[in-house]
N, C-alpha and C positions, 0 to 999 in steps of 0.2 A: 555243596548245599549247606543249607544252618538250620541248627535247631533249637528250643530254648533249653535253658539249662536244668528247668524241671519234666525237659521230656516234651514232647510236641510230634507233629509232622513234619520230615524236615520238605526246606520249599530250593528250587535249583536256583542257583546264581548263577552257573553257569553249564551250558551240555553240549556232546558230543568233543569232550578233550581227550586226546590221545596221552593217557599214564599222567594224571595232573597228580601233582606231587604238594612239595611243600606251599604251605598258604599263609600268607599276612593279611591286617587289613589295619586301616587307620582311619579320619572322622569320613575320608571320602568313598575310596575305594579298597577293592581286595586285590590282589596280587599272588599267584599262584605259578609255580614251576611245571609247564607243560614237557614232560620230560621225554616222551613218545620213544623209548628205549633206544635215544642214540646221544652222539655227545654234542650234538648240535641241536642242544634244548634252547626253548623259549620259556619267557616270563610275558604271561600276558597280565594284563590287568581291566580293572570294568568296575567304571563307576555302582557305587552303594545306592537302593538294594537290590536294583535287575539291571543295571546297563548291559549295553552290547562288550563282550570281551574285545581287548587289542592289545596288536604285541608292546612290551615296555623293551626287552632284551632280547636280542636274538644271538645264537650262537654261542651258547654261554658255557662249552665245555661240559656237557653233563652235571649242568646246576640242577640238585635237588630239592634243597635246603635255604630259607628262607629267612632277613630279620629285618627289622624297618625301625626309624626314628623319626625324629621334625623332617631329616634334610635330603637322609639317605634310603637305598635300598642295597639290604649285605647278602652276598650270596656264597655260598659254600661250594662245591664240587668234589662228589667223589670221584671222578672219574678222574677228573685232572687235578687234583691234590690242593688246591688255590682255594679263598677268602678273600672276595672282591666285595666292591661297593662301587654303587649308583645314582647319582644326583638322581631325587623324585622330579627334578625341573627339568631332567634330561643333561646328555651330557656321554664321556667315557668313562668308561669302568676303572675304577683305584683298586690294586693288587696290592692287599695286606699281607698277605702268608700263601708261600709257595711249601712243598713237598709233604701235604699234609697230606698223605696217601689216607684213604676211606674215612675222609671226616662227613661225617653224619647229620648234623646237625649246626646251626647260629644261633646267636643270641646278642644282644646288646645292649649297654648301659648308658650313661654322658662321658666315662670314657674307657672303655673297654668294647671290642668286641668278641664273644667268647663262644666255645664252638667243642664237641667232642667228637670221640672218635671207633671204628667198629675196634680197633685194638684198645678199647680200656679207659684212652686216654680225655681229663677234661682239660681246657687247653683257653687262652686266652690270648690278644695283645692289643697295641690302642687304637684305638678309633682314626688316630692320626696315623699317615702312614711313615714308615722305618722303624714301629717300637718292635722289641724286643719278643718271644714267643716265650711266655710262662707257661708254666704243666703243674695245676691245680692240685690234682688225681690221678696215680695212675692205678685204675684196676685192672682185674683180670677177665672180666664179663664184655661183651659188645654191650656198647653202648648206643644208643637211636636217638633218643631226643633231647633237647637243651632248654633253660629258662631261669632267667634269673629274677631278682627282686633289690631291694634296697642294700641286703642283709646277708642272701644266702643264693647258692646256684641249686639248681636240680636238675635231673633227668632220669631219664629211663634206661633200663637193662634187659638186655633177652632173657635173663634171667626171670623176668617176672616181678622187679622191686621197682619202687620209684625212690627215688635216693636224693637224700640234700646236703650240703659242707656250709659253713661259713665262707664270703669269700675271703676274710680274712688267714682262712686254714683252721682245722679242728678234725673235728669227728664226724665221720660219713652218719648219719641218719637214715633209718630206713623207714617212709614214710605208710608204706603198702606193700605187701606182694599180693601175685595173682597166679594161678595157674597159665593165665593169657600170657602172652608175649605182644609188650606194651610194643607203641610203636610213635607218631606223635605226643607230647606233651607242652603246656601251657599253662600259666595259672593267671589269677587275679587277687587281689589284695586277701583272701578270704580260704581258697580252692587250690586243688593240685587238679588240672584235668587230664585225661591220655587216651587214644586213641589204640586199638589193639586190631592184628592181623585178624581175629575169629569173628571181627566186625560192631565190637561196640564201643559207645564213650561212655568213660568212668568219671567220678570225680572223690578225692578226698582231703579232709580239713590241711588244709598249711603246714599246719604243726602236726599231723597225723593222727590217727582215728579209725573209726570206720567206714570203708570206700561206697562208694554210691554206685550202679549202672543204670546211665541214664538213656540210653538207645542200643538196638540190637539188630543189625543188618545182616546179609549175607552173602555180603562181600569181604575181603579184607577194608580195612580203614586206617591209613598212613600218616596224614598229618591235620592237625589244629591251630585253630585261634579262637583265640576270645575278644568280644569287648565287653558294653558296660550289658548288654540285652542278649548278647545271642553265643552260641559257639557252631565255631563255621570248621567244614572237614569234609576232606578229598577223599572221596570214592574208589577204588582202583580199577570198579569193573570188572569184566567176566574175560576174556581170554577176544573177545569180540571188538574189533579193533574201534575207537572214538567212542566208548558204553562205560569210561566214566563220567562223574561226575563230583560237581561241588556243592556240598550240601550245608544247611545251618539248622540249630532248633533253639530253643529259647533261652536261656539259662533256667 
């Protein structure tokens, strides 16, 4: 579903997904990990603002996690440890990084794709495939969600923080904590946004501040995106099988 980012009704994009997980979207459509607790997920996707969903990816290892560019679609797996990518034009899957046992989370930049992990770790390599696996960070908290910017990476910790580095390396930043246990994360030139298991979306300044809560459900709420109007975020649903959903509200 999506909502706007000062709060709204959120409205469906898409219903009756079985465990929709991680979500992108770009000028056309959204992209979301139908994860249906087996390792034989799909990526469907559906044209912007109500298209009918269809599948983009089938079979994709227990793909969670989610990142997009012009050209590509990146996908993460925890299940099977792998960072692939996907011509948006269609096409097979490019295998960037194998034995990344419980990586959590993608992100990407013009040439990096970067990615953390439930053991601590934040973790990087190129867009192109054969580069090299750099290790940004390693902490000692699970870590859930990934995003970068021009300047700096973030993400989220079960701990409760939302945290940022240089990419160039420095000093961890801690932008918020929460008593919540954050879970997706996104920002925009402006906002830190995250999504939390107890069911609501936050948002706080870039550079850190006081955090905002901008929706309160009563589900858990797993993954995010933004664009220039709205942020959009996966429902998890009740124990009742195809009762999540994909919601947005306004910014």
């Amino acid at each position: 579903m999506k909502v706007a980012i000062t709060g709204g009704t959120p409205t469906a994009v898409a219903t009756a997904q079985n465990s929709p997980a991680g979500i992108v979207v770009n000028a056309t459509n959204a992209y979301w990990a139908d994860y249906g607790g087996n390792v034989n997920a799909t990526v469907e996707t559906a044209l912007l603002p109500s298209g009918s969903p269809s599948p983009f990816a089938t079979s994709e290892g227990g793909v969670w996690w989610l990142a997009i560019d012009a050209t590509n679609l990146y996908m993460a797996s925890w299940d099977a440890g792998t960072i692939k990518k996907k011509p948006l034009s269609g096409g097979s899957d490019v295998t960037l990084a194998t034995g990344e046992n419980q990586a959590v989370s993608i992100t990407v930049d013009a040439t990096y794709v970067y990615w953390c992990t439930e053991l601590g770790a934040v973790k990087r390599t190129t867009i192109a495939p054969g580069g090299m696996v750099d290790t940004l960070y390693g902490g000692t908290s699970d870590n859930y969600s990934i995003a970068v910017d021009d300047t700096h990476v973030y993400w989220s910790e079960a701990n409760g923080s939302i945290q940022s580095i240089p990419k160039a390396g420095g000093t961890v930043v801690t932008l918020a904590t929460t008593p919540e246990h954050p879970q997706g994360l996104a920002i925009d030139s402006t906002y830190v946004y995250w999504v939390t298991v107890e069911g609501t979306v936050n948002k706080v300044p870039i550079v850190g501040g006081a955090a905002t809560k901008l929706v309160t459900e009563s589900n858990p709420l797993n993954f995010i995106a933004v664009d220039a109007t709205s942020i959009y975020f996966t429902n998890g649903g009740t124990a009742i099988a195809n009762s999540g959903s994909v919601e947005r509200v306004a910014k």
